[in-house]
N, C-alpha and C positions, 0 to 999 in steps of 0.2 A: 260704505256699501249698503244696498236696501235689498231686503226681498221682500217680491209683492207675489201676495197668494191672493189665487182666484179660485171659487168652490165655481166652477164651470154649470154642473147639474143645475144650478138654483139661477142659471145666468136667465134673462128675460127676454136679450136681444134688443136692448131699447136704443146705445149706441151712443150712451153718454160717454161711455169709459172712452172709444174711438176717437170723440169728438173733445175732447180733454188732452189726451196723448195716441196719437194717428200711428208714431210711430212704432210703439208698443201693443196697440189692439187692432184687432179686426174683427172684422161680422166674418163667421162663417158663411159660405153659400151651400153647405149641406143640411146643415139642420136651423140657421139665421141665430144662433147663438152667436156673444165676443169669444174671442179668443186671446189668451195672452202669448205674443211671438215671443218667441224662445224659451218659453213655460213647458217645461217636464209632467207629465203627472204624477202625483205622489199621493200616498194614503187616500186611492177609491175616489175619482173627482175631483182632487184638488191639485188646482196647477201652480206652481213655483218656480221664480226664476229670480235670478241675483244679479243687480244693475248697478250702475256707478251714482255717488250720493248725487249728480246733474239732472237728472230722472225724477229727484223726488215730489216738484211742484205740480208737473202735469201730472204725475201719478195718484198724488193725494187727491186732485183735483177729482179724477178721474174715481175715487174711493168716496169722496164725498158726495158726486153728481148720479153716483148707482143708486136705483133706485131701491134694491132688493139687499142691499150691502153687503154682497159676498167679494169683495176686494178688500183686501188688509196688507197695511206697509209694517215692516220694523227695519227699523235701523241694524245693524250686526255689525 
């Protein structure tokens, strides 16, 4: 299992994360920030959600290609 935590606040809207793993992120159309689908919020801004280990290459990808690097995986 992975859980990927997104700090939303710091998000920039650029659309890498999306365009890495589509099925996992989205652009908001309220404020043009990603979002992570099925991401909880937890501790003030940060979103988490827990995926199965098949997630984790578009994900990393999707961690590497932020520009602002508030996308973080770990394994559990």
């Amino acid at each position: 299992m992975i859980r990927i935590i997104h700090q939303r606040a710091k998000c920039i809207g650029c659309n890498a994360c999306v365009e890495a793993a589509d099925y996992r992120w989205r652009v908001s159309h309220k404020d043009g920030k990603c979002t992570l689908v099925g991401g909880e919020e937890r501790n003030g801004g940060f979103y988490t959600v827990v995926v199965d280990d098949h997630e984790w290459e578009e994900n990393e990808l999707a961690a590497k290609n932020c520009p602002v690097k508030i996308i973080k995986l770990h394994r559990i």
